[in-house]
N, C-alpha and C positions, 0 to 999 in steps of 0.2 A: 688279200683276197676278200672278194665277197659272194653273196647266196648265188650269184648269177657263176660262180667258177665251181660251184661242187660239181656238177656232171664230167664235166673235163678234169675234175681230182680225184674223183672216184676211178675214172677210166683209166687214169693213171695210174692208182693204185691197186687195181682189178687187172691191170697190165702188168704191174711191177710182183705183183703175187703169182700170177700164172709164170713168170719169167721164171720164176725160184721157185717153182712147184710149192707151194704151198696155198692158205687160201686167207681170206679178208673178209669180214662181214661188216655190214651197213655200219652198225656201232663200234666197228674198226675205222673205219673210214671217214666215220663223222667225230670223232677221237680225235684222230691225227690232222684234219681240218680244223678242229678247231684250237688243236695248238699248235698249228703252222699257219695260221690266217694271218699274221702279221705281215708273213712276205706272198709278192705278188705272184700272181700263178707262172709267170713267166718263170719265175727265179725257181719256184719248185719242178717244175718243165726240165728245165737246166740240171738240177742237183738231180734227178731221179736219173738223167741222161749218162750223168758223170757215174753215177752209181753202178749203173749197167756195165757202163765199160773198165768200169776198176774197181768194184767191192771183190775184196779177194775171198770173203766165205762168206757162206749162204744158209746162213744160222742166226738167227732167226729166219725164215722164208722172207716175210718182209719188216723191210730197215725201220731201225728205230728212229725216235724223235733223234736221237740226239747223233745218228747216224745222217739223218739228212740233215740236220745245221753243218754238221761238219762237211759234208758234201756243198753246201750254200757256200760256208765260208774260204771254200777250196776253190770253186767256182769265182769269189769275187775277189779273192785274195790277188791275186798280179794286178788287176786292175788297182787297188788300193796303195799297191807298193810300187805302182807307175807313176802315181798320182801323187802319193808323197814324194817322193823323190825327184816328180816336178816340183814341188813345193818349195823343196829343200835348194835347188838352180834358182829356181825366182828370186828367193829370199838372200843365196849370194850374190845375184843383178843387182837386187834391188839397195848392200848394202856397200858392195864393192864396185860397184858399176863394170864400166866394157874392160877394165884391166886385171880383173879377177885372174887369180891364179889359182884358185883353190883345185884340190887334185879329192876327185869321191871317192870315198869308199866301196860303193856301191860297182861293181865292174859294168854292171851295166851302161849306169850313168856314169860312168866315166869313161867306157867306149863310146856314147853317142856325143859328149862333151868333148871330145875329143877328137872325133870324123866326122860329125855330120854339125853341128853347132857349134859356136863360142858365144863366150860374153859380146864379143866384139859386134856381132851380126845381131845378137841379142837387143844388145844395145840400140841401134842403129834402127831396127825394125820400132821399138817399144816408141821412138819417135813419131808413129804413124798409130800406131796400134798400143797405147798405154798398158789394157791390160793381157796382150798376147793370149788371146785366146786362140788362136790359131796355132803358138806354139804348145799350150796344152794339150790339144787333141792331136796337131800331132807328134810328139814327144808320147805322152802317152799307147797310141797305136804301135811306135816303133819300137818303145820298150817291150810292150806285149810280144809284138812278132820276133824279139832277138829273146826272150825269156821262152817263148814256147818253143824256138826253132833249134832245126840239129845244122842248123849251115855254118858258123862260125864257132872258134875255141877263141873264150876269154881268158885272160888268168883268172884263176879261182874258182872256172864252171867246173861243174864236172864232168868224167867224161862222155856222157853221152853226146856233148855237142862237137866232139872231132868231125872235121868232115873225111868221108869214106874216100878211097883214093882214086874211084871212078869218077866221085863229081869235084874235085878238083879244080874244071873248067869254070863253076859256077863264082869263083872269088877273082875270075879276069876281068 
């Protein structure tokens, strides 16, 4: 962040106080600005957003430093473990080629390795496209949506992601 995002952090912060009934003054707000200026005001947008919808107590009125990293890092955290665990697919392409067998650990990755991908296509693609960028984003995307979503049970999930016996229809 920079001088040009204090009004939109302030607001946000003068937002997230009245939300918890409590209150923030100027040298609260220029406080917590300045040791949250590392990340972009998007990212703090984001983490005050998560905040609202799942801080489960309201004590202090408003969240500490170390309550919105943790909120940030909660926030970026699937994307980073979408992303490694592309890493971890490539790096078996890249040393086992299209005959790879390897079976992940990951239920994720290894539901989508398993229904939607192989090495084989992998393969085959990387012919056109050396560095598959397109299987990063999407790989990526798809892990997020089966990591956030209640529509399928993997082994190992847990159970919030049974699906309900009304929508049933939605796995034909």
């Amino acid at each position: 962040m920079d001088d040009t995002d204090k009004k939109q952090f302030a607001t946000i912060f003068y937002g997230l106080a009245e939300e918890y009934g409590g209150t923030i003054t100027k040298n609260g707000v220029l406080l917590k600005f300045e040791a949250l200026k590392e990340y972009p005001i998007q990212t703090i947008v984001q983490a005050v957003n998560w905040l609202v919808h799942n801080r489960g107590k309201t004590y202090p009125p408003i969240p500490t430093i170390e309550e919105i990293e943790t909120a940030i890092n909660k926030i970026e955290q699937p994307q980073n473990l979408a992303e490694i665990q592309c890493d971890i697919v490539l790096n078996y392409l890249n040393c086992h080629g299209r005959d790879c067998t390897h079976v992940f650990k990951n239920q994720t990755t290894k539901y989508l390795m398993e229904n939607r991908w192989s090495f084989r296509i992998l393969d085959e693609k990387s012919k056109k496209d050396p560095a598959l960028d397109w299987f990063r984003k999407d790989f990526v995307r798809a892990f997020d949506e089966i990591e956030n979503s209640n529509i399928a049970i993997l082994p190992g999930r847990s159970e919030r992601c049974k699906i309900p016996a009304d929508n049933l229809k939605q796995l034909i």
